[in-house]
C-alpha positions in Angstrom: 105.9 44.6 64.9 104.5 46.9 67.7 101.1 45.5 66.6 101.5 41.8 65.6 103.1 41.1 69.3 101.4 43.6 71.1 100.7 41.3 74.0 103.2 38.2 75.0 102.9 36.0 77.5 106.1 34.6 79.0 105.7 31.1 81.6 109.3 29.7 83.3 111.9 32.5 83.9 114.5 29.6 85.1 118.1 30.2 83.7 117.6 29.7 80.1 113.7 31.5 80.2 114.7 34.4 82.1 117.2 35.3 79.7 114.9 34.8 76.7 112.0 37.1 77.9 114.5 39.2 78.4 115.4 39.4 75.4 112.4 40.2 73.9 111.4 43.1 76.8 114.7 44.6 75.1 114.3 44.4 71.4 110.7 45.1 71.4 109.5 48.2 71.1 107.3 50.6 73.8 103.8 49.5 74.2 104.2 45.8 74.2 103.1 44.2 77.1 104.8 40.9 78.4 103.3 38.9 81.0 105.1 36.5 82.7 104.8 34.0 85.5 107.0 31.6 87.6 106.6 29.3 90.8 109.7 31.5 91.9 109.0 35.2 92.4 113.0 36.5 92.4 113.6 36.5 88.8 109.6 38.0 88.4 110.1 40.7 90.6 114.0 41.7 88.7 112.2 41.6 85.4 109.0 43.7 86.4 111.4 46.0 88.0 114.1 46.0 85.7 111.2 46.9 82.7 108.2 48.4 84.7 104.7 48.8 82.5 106.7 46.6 80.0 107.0 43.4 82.0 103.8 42.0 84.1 103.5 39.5 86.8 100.6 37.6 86.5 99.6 35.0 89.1 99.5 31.7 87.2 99.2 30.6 83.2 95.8 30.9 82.8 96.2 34.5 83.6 98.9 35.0 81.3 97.3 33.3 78.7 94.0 35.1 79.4 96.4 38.4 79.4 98.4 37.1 76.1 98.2 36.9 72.2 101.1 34.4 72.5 102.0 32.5 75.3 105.6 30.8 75.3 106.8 28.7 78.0 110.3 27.3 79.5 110.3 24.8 82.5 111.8 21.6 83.5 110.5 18.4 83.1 107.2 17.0 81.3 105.4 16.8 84.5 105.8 21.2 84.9 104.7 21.2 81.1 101.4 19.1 81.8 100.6 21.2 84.6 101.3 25.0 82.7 99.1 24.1 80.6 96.4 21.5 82.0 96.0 22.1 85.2 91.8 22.1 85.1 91.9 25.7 88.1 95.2 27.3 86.9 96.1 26.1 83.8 97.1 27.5 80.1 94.1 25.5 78.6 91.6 26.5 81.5 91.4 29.7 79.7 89.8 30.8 76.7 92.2 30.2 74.1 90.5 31.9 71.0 93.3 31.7 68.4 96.4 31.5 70.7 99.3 30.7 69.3 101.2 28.3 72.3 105.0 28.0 71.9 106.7 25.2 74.6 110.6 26.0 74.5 111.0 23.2 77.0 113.1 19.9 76.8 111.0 17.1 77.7 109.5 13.6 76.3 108.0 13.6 73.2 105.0 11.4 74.4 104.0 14.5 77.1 104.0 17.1 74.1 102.3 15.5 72.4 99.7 14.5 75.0 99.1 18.7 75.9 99.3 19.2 71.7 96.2 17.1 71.4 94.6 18.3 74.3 94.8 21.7 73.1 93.8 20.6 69.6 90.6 19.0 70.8 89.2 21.7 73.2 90.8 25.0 71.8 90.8 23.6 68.0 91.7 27.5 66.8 94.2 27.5 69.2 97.9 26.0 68.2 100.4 24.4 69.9 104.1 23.9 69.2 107.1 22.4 70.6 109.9 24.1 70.0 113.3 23.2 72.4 116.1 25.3 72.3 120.2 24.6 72.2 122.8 26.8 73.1 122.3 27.1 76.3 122.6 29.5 78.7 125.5 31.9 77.3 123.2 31.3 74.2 120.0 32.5 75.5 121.9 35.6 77.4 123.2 36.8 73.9 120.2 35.8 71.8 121.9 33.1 70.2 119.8 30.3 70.3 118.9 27.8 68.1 115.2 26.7 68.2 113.7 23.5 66.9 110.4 23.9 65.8 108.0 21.0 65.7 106.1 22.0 62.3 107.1 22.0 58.7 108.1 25.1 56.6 104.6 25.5 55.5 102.9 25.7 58.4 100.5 28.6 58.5 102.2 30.3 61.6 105.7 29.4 60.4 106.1 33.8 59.6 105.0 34.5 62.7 106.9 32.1 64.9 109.6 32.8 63.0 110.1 36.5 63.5 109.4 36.2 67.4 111.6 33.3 67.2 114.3 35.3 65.6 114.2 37.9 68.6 115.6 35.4 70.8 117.7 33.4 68.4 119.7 33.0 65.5 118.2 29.9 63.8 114.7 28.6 63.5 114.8 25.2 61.9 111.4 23.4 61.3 111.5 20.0 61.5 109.1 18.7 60.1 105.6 17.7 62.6 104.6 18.1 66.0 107.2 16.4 68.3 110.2 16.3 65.8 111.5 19.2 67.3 111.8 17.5 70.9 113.3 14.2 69.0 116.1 16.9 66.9 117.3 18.3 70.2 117.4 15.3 72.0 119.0 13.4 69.3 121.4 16.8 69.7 121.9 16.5 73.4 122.7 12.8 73.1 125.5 13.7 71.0 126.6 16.8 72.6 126.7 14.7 75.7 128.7 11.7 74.5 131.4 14.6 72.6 131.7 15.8 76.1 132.8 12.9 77.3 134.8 11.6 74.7 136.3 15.1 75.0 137.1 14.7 78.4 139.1 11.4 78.0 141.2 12.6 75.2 142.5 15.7 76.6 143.0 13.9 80.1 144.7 11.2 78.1 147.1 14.1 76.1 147.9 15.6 79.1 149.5 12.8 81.0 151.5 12.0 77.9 153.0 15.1 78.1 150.6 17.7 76.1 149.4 21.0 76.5 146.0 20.4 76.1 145.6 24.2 74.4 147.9 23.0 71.7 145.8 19.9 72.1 142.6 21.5 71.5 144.6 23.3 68.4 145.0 19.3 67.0 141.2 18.8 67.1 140.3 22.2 65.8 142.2 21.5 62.7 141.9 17.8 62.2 138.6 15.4 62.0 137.6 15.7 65.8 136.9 19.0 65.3 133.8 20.0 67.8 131.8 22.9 69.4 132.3 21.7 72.6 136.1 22.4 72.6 136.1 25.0 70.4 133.3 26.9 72.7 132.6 24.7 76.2 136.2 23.3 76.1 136.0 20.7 79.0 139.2 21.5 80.2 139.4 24.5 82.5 141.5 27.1 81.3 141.5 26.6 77.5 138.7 28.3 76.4 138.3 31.7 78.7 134.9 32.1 78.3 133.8 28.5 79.5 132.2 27.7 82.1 135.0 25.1 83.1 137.4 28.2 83.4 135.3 29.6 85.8 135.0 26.8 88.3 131.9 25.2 86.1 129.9 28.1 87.1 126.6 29.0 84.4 126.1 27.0 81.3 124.2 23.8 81.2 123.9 22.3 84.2 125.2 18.0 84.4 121.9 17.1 86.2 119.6 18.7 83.6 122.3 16.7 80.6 121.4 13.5 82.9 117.8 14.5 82.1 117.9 15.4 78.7 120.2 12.2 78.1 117.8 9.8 79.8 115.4 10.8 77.7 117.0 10.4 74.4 118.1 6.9 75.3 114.5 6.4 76.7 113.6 7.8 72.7 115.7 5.5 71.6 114.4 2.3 73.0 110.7 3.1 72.5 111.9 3.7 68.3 113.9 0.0 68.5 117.0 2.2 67.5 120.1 0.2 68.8 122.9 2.2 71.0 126.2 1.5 71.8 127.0 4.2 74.0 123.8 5.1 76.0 123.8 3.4 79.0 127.3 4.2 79.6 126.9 7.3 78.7 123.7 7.7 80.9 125.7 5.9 83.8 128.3 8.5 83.4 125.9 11.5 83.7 124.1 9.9 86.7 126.9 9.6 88.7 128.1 12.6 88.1 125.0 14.6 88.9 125.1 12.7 92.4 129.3 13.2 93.1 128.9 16.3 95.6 131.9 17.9 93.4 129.9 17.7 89.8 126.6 18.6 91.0 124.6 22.3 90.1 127.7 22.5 87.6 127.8 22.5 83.7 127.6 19.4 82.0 130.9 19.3 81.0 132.5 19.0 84.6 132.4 15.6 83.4 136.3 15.6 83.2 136.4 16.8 87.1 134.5 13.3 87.2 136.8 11.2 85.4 140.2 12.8 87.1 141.1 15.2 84.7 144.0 17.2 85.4 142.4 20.9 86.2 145.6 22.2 87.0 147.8 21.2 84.3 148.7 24.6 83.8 151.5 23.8 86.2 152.9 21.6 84.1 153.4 23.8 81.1 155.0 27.4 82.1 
């Protein structure tokens, strides 16, 4: 291993990326080199200090991918994603790419990914380029637990090697299929995950002003068909699940303004496919406001029952 990622090349330490270059400055072994960059030096600097002559700070992607064997990257929106890797001065692709291998971990449109894919494909044609988004978010990417979503099928000839890196940051690589259907699986996923939330929300505000304890509540769904992860793990209801970020003030996790995002863009998906929703634009309407009520913002998603009046301190109710 010490030799077939002997140099790796790490671009967007935000919440979910610093973890996940973490990660791999811990499980791999001495002697590989990771170079990382980020518009924001803090979470450089506590990496390059926290693993000196293992972590590097470089001073933009084209030196990291100059610097790198693979280059993986984690930012924001399409528009950070277009400029990591086409900026013409300090780009990914302003470098000589050779036979990089070019992983982007980011959630964004599919029409963006696919713009940089062909880019790459047309002036680096050794070069490859994958998307490949990530869900399980931030807890996830602080315990390795990711899922990735590759945007290749299971023959690809990289597929070994993107699966063992892969694997040191997550728990399941699932190819699906070409270039961009990784981007459409997880924001088919977030779509979802985002309505459950919601839908989650209303039922256990509902059960507790009928009189239920929304732990024995949560015990209902658990066991009957609205079983979920999001209240058996991200339980939107603070104080059922310990661990979630609702029980600690919807501090960490995945923040509602970046669900607003990721939702927009699956309904956006959706309309440019002709595939007919029901839900979307409420659901989309929902996120948006919350992400501007002053009380929701910079939380996780799922401070959507905050939003519609759910009882947070029910607890009083049941001692």
């Amino acid at each position: 291993m010490a030799t077939k990622f002997s140099r790796l090349g790490f671009i967007g330490l935000g919440a979910m990326g610093k973890h996940m270059a973490e990660q791999l400055a811990i499980k791999l072994p001495d002697g590989v080199k990771i170079f990382v960059f980020d518009v924001a030096t803090p979470p450089v600097k506590e990496l390059v200090e926290k693993y000196p002559g293992k972590v590097i700070e470089c001073s933009s992607p084209k030196e990291v991918a100059e610097k790198s064997d693979i280059i993986l990257s984690m930012v924001p929106e399409g528009r950070h994603v277009a400029s990591v890797y086409l900026d013409e001065a300090t780009g990914v692709a302003a470098a000589d790419l050779g036979k990089r291998v070019l992983i982007d971990c980011s959630t964004i449109d599919t029409a963006t990914s696919l713009r940089v894919k062909n880019y790459i494909a047309e002036h680096h044609p050794a070069a490859s380029f994958y998307d490949a988004p990530v869900s399980g978010g931030v807890l996830g990417a602080a315990k390795g637990t990711v899922a990735f979503f590759l945007g290749c099928d299971k023959q690809d000839p990289q597929i070994g090697v993107l699966t063992e890196l892969l694997s040191l940051m997550g728990k399941q690589i699932i190819p699906c299929g070409k270039p961009s259907l990784g981007l459409a699986s997880k924001l088919c996923n977030n779509y979802l995950s985002g309505l459950i939330a919601i839908a989650s929300s209303e039922a256990l505000n509902m059960g507790i002003k009928t009189g239920l304890d929304p732990r024995v509540l949560s015990d209902v769904f658990a066991a009957g068909t609205a079983q979920n992860a999001i209240c058996d793990r991200f339980n939107p209801c603070p104080g059922v699940v310990p661990d979630a970020p609702s029980s600690k003030g919807y501090e960490g996790g995945f923040k509602v303004q970046l669900m607003k995002k990721d939702f927009s863009l699956a309904v956006n998906m959706a309309e440019s496919v002709g595939a007919n929703m029901v839900l979307g634009q409420q659901g989309l309407k929902t996120y948006e406001a919350a992400s501007n009520d002053p009380k929701c913002f910079d939380r996780d998603s799922r401070v959507v029952f905050r939003y519609i009046g759910g009882d947070e301190k029910w607890a009083d109710k049941f001692e």
